[in-house]
C-alpha positions in Angstrom: 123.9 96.7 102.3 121.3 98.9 101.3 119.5 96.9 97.5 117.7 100.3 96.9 120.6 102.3 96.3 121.7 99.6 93.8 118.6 99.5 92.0 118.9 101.4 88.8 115.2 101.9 88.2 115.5 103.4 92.1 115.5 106.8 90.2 112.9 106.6 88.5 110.5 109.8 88.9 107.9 108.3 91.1 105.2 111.1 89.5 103.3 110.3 86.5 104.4 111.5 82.9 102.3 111.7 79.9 103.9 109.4 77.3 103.9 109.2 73.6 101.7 106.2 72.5 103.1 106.5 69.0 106.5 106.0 70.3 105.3 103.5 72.3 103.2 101.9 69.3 106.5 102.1 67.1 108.7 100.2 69.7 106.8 96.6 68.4 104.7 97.8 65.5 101.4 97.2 67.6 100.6 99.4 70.8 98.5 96.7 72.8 101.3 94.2 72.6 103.8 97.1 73.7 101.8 97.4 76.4 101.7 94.6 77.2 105.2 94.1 77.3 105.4 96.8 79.5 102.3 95.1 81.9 104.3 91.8 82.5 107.8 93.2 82.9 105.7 95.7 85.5 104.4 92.4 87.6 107.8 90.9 87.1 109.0 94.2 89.6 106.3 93.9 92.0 106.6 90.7 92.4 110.5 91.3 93.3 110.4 94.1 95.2 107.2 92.5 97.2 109.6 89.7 98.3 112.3 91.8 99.1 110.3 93.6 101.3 108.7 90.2 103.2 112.6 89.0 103.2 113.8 92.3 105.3 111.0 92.3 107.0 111.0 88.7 108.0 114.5 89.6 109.8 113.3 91.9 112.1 110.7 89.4 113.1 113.7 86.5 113.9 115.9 89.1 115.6 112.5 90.3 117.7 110.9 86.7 118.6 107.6 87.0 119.3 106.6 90.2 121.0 104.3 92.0 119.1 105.0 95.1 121.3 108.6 95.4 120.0 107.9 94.3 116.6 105.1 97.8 116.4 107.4 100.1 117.9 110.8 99.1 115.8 112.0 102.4 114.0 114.1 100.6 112.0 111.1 98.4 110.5 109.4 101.3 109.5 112.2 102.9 107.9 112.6 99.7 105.6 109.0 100.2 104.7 109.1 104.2 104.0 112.0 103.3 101.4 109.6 101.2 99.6 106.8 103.2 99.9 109.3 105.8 97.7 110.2 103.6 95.4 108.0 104.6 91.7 105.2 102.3 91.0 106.3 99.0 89.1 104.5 100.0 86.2 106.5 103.4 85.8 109.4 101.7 86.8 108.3 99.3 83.4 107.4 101.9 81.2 110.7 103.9 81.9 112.8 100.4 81.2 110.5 99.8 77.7 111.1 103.5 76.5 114.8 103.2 77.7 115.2 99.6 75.5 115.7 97.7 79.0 113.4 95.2 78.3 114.0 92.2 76.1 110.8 90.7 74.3 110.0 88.6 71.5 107.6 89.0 69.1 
């Protein structure tokens, strides 16, 4: 029921961490391509987790109807929002996948 709790990257620490760019630079032999790498796998997440969001969302607006009343003051809605509010930034989300070999790239 619940996608969040399935999501392994759902643990992710949502704070920043200072990361080693030689580590980083090592992973591909060239840090601006790593980072790269870890820039389009970081879209890739938003861009998921920003439709998952409009789908649940979009359900409380079919069980509603129309009345923007109910649709303002549904605890439930705003719940589903909090949860993604949580979540870590896509990019850390990305950087903790690239430095945990979770991301398959070619050179």
């Amino acid at each position: 029921m619940n996608t969040l709790s399935k999501r392994p990257n759902a643990s992710v620490n949502p704070l920043v961490e200072t990361r080693d760019v030689i580590a980083m630079k090592n992973k591909t032999g060239n840090l601006y391509e790593s980072i790269t790498v870890i820039s389009k796998r970081a879209n890739q997440i938003n861009i998921n987790l920003k439709e998952e969001l409009h789908r649940r969302l979009e359900e409380f607006n079919t069980i509603l109807g129309d009345n923007m009343e109910e649709v303002n003051e549904n605890k439930e809605q705003i719940e589903v929002s909090r949860q993604y509010e949580r979540l870590a930034n896509p990019a850390l989300q990305a950087t903790a996948e690239f430095f945990n070999d979770e991301i398959y790239y070619r050179k």
